[in-house]
Residue, then its C-alpha position, 0 to 999 in steps of 0.5 A: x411762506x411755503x405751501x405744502x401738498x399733503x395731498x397723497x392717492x389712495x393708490x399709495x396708501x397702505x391698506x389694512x392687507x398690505x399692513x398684514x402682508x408687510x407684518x407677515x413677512x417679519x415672522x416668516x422667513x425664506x430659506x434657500x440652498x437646502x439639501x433635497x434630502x432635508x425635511x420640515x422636521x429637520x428644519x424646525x429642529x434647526x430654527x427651534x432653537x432661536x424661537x417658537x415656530x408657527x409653521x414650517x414648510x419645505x416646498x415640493x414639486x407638485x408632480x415628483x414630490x421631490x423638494x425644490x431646495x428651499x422653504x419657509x420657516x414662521x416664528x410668532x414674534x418678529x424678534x425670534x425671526x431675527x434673531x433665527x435670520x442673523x444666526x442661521x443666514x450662511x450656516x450648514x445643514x444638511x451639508x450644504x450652507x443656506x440663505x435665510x432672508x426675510x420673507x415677502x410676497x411677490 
């Protein structure tokens, strides 16, 4: 007969934030190579059509205004994030192809 060690520190399990954080980041996904001239409206049209979004954001130098080449894109259900990642991963807007991850905190 074995003895089991069910003993596991609290250091490694999940809290309610760290819950939240891994739930975000099925909604919200990352979207690299982007053309510094596309905006967020151009990229909400493109992801539109694979669900309803909560947020876009295209990120900006602080000083120059300028996009850095990539963003976000938020969907409220995790199934229209997918569905968005599996279609748009690779394909071209703007005239450049980008990259469509899952988003994460790090």
């Amino acid at each position: 007969m074995h003895s089991w060690n069910l003993y596991v520190p609290l250091s490694r399990v999940p809290t309610f934030s760290r819950w939240l954080s891994v739930r975000h980041a099925c909604t919200k996904l990352f979207v690299g190579g982007l053309c510094y001239d596309t905006n967020e409206a151009i990229l909400k049209d493109a992801f539109g059509q694979h669900g309803e979004i909560v947020e876009v954001k295209v990120i900006c130098d602080h000083v120059s205004g300028k996009s850095k080449g990539f963003g976000f894109v938020k969907f409220t259900s995790e199934s229209a994030a997918s569905t968005a990642l599996k279609e748009m991963d690779g394909q071209l807007l703007d005239g450049r192809n980008i990259r469509v991850h899952y988003a994460h905190k790090g």
